[in-house]
C-alpha positions in Angstrom: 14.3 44.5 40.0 12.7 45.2 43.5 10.9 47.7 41.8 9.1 46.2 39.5 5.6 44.1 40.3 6.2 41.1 41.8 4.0 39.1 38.2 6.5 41.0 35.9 9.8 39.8 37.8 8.0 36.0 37.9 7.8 36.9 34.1 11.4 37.9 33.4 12.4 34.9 35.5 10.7 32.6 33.4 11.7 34.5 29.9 15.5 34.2 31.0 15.0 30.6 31.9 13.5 29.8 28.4 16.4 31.9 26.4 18.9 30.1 28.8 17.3 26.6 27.5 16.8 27.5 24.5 20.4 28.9 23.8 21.5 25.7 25.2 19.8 23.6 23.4 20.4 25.6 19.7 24.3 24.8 20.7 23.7 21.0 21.3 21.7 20.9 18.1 24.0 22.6 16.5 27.3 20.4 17.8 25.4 17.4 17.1 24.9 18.3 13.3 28.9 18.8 13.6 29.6 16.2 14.8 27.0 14.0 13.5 29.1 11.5 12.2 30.5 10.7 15.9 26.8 11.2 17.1 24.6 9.2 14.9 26.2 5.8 15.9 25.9 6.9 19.6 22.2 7.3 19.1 21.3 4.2 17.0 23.4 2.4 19.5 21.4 3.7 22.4 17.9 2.8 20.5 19.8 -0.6 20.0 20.5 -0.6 23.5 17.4 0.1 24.5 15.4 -2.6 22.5 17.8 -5.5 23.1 18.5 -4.4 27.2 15.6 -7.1 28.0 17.7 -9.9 26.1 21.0 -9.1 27.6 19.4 -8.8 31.1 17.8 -12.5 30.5 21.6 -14.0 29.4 23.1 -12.5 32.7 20.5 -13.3 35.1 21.1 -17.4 34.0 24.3 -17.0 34.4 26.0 -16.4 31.3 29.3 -14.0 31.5 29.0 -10.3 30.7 31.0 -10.1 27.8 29.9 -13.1 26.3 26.2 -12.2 26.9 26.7 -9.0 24.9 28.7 -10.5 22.1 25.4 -13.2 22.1 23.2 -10.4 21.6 25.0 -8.7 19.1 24.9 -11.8 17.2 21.6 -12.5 17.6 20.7 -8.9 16.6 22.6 -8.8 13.8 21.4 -12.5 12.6 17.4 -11.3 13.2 18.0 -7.3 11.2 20.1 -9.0 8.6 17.2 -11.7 7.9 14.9 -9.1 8.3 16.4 -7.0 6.1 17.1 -9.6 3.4 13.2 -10.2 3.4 12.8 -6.8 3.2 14.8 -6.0 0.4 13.8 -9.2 -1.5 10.2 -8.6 -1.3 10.5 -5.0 -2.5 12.9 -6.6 -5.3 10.4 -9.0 -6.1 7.6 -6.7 -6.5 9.2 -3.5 -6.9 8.5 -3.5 -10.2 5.2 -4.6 -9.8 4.3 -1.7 -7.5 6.5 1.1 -9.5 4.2 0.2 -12.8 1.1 0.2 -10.6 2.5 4.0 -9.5 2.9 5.2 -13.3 -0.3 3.4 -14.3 -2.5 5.4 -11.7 -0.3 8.5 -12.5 -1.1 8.5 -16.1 -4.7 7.3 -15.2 -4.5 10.7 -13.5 -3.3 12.7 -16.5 -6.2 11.1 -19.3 -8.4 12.3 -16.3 -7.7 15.6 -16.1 -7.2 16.3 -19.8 -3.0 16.3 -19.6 -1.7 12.4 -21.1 1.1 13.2 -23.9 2.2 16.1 -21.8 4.9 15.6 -18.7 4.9 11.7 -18.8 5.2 11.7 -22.1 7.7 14.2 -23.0 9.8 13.0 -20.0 10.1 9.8 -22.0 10.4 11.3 -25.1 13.3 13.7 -23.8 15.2 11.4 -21.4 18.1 10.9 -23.4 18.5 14.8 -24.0 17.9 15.3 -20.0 20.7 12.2 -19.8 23.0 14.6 -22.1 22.5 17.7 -20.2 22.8 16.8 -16.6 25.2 13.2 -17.2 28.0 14.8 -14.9 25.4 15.7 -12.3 24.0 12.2 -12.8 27.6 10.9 -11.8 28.4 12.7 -9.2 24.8 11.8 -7.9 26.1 8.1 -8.1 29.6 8.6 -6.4 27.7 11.0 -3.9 25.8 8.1 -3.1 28.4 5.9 -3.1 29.8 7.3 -0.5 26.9 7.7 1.5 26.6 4.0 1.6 29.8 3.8 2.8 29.4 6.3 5.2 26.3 4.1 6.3 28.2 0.9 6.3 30.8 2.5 8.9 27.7 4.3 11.4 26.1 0.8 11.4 29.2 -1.5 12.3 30.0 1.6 14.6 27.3 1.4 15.9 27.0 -2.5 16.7 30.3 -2.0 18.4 29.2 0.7 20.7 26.0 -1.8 21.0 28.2 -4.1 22.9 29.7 -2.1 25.0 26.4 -0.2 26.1 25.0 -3.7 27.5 28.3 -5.3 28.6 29.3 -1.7 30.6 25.9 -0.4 32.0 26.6 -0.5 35.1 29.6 1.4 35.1 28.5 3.8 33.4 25.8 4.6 36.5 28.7 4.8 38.3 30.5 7.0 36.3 27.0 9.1 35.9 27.5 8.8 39.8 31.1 10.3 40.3 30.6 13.6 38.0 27.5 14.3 39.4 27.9 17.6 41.6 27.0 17.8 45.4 24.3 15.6 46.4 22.9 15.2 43.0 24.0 12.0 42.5 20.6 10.1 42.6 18.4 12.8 40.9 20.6 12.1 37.8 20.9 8.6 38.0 17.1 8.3 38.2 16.5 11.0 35.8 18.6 8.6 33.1 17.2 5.7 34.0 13.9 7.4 33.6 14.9 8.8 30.1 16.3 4.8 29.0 13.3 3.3 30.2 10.8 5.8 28.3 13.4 4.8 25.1 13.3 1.2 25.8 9.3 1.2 26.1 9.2 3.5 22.5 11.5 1.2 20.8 9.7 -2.0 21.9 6.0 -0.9 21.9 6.9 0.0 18.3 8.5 -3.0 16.9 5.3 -5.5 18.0 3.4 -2.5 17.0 4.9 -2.2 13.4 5.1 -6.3 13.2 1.3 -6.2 13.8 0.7 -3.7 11.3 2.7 -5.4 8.9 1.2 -8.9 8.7 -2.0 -7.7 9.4 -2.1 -5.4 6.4 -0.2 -7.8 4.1 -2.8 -10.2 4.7 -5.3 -8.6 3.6 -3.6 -7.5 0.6 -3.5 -10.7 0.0 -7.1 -11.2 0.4 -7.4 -8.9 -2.0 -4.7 -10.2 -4.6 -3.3 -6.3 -4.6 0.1 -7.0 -6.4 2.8 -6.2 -4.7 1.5 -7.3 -1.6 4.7 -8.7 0.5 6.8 -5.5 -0.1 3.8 -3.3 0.9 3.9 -5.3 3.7 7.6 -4.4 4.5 6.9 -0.8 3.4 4.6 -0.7 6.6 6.9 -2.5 8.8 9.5 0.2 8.1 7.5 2.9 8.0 6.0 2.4 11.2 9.2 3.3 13.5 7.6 7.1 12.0 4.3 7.5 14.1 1.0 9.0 12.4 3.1 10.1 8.9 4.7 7.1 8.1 1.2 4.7 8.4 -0.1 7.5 6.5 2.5 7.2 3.7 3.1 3.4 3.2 -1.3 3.2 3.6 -1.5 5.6 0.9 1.4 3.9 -1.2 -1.4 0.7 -0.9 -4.3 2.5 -1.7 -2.8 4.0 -4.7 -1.5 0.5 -6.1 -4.7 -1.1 -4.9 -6.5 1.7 -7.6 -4.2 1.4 -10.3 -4.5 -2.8 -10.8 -7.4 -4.0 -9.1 -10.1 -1.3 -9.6 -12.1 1.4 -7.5 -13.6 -1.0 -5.5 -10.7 -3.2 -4.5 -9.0 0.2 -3.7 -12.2 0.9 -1.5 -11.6 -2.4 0.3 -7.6 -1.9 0.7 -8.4 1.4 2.1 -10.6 -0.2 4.6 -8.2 -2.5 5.5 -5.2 0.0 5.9 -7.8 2.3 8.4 -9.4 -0.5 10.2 -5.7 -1.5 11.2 -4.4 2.0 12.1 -8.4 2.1 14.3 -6.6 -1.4 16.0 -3.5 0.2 16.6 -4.4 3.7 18.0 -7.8 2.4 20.6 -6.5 -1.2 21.2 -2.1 -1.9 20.6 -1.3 1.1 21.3 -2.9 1.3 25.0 -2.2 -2.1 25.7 1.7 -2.4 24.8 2.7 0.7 25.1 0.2 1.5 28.4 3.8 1.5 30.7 5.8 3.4 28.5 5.8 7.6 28.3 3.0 8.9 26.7 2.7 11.7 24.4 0.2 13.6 22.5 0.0 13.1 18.8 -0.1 16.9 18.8 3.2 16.6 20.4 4.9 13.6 18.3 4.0 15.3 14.9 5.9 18.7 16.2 9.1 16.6 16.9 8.7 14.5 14.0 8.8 17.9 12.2 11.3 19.2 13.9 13.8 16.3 13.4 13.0 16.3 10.0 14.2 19.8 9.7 17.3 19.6 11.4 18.6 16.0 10.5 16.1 14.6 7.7 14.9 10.8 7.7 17.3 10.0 10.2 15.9 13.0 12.6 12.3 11.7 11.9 13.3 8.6 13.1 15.2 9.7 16.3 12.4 12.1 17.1 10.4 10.6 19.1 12.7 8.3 21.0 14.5 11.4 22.1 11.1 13.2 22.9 10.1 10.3 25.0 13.6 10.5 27.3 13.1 14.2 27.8 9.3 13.1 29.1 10.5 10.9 31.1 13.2 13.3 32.9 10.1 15.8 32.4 8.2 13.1 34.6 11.1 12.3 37.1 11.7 16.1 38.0 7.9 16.6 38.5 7.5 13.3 40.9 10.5 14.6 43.0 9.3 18.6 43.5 5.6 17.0 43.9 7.1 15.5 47.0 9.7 17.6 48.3 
């Protein structure tokens, strides 16, 4: 190595130190998807964590017991996502139906357009119950596949609730446990580089509940406005869908546009599709500087490429988890650079 140029052993340096990252990090992806079952609930319970720490925090500083403060927060979270998920699920109940037959009306609007009705809708219909013969064993095996999945579901969630509670009631020891394995004198890099990573996780998940309440009500309203049917569970399709930056206001927006078209005309599609941008316009020049101005922040280069990348190696659940995760690693990112800066 002495004889080489003193740029092309810098080079090799920095090519070993990426293969050495990046082999360590295609093992943790790949024991995470092993063990995803055990890892899932520790992740939703640290997003969990992370959005109901201020809560806890309040309950403790008045005085209120440790455990008892995490068992009120558990309760009160699962009181405030149950209610929200019963309005939720009853709006899109309620006008589910109304939205689904706005979808097939603009689909087969689509069709007479372009010269293809009495083709694939059509002979769908026409064909169902020989498609229902053919594939009725893959059909119930869907059904107990998913079945099980929303067992499955059911057990991360109440798993993850549990861990929840012990998260906030045990914080503090776990700094000290952080504390006692850390080697040699790198006790307090690690314990501020986690609390860096938890506070740029706490930000996300906070920012981005007000943000996706905004959006929500906003939105709905004027759907409303606009008597787009459906309007309440479009409403709740945003809120949802806004825990995935850029492509999930993309997807619920276009979900409104598309209904917007199919019952209340070109114009009143016009209108809902200024509504959806001029919300998305508030969010990305005036909510998103403002709430989430103290929190890590991240190019939307950068949050589309790990939204894509947890899609592809965990799905829905990886899009969601993206971005919390990316905003930790910017915050150790951030921590390591403030400590070299002044070393």
């Amino acid at each position: 190595m002495s004889l080489l140029p003193e740029p092309v052993r810098r080079f090799a340096a920095w090519c070993a130190v990426l293969l050495l990252a990046s082999g360590v990090g295609w093992v943790g992806i790949r024991l995470c998807s092993e063990f995803r079952t055990a890892v899932t609930p520790v992740l939703l319970a640290l997003l969990g964590t992370a959005l109901l720490g201020p809560l806890y925090r309040r309950l403790v500083t008045v005085g209120v017991q440790r455990s008892l403060a995490a068992g009120l927060t558990c309760v009160a979270v699962v009181a405030v996502v149950g209610g929200a998920v019963y309005i939720v699920v009853a709006a899109l109940i309620d006008t589910g139906a109304q939205i689904t037959s706005s979808l097939k009306n603009a689909a087969k609007s689509l069709t007479r357009h372009f010269g293809t009705a009495g083709t694939s809708l059509d002979d769908v219909a026409d064909n169902a119950r020989e498609l229902l013969g053919k594939f009725g064993g893959t059909a119930v095996s869907n059904v107990i596949t998913g079945v099980s999945v929303v067992g499955e579901g059911i057990a991360v969630a109440v798993l993850a609730l549990l861990l929840v509670f012990f998260f906030l009631r045990d914080s503090h020891l776990f700094v000290d446990s952080l504390r006692a394995v850390a080697p040699g004198e790198s006790a307090d890099m690690l314990e501020a580089m986690a609390r860096r990573a938890f506070e740029g996780v706490e930000g996300f998940m906070r920012g981005t509940t007000v943000i996706a309440l905004i959006d929500a009500v906003c939105i709905t309203a004027g759907l409303l406005i606009l008597r787009v049917p459906g309007a309440v569970g479009l409403g709740a399709l945003v809120f949802v869908f806004a825990y995935i930056p850029y492509l999930g206001a993309f997807i619920s927006g276009a979900v409104a546009v598309v209904v917007a078209l199919a019952d209340r005309g070109f114009v009143i599609a016009l209108w809902a599709l200024g509504v959806v941008l001029a919300v998305q316009v508030l969010e990305g020049h005036v909510l998103q500087p403002v709430i989430q101005s103290r929190t890590v922040q991240m190019h939307p280069a950068v949050v589309m490429l790990a939204i894509t990348a947890g899609a592809s190696v965990a799905g829905i659940l990886g899009m969601l988890l993206a971005v919390p995760l990316t905003a930790a690693a910017f915050g150790i990112v951030h921590e390591l650079r403030a400590r070299y800066a002044n070393a």
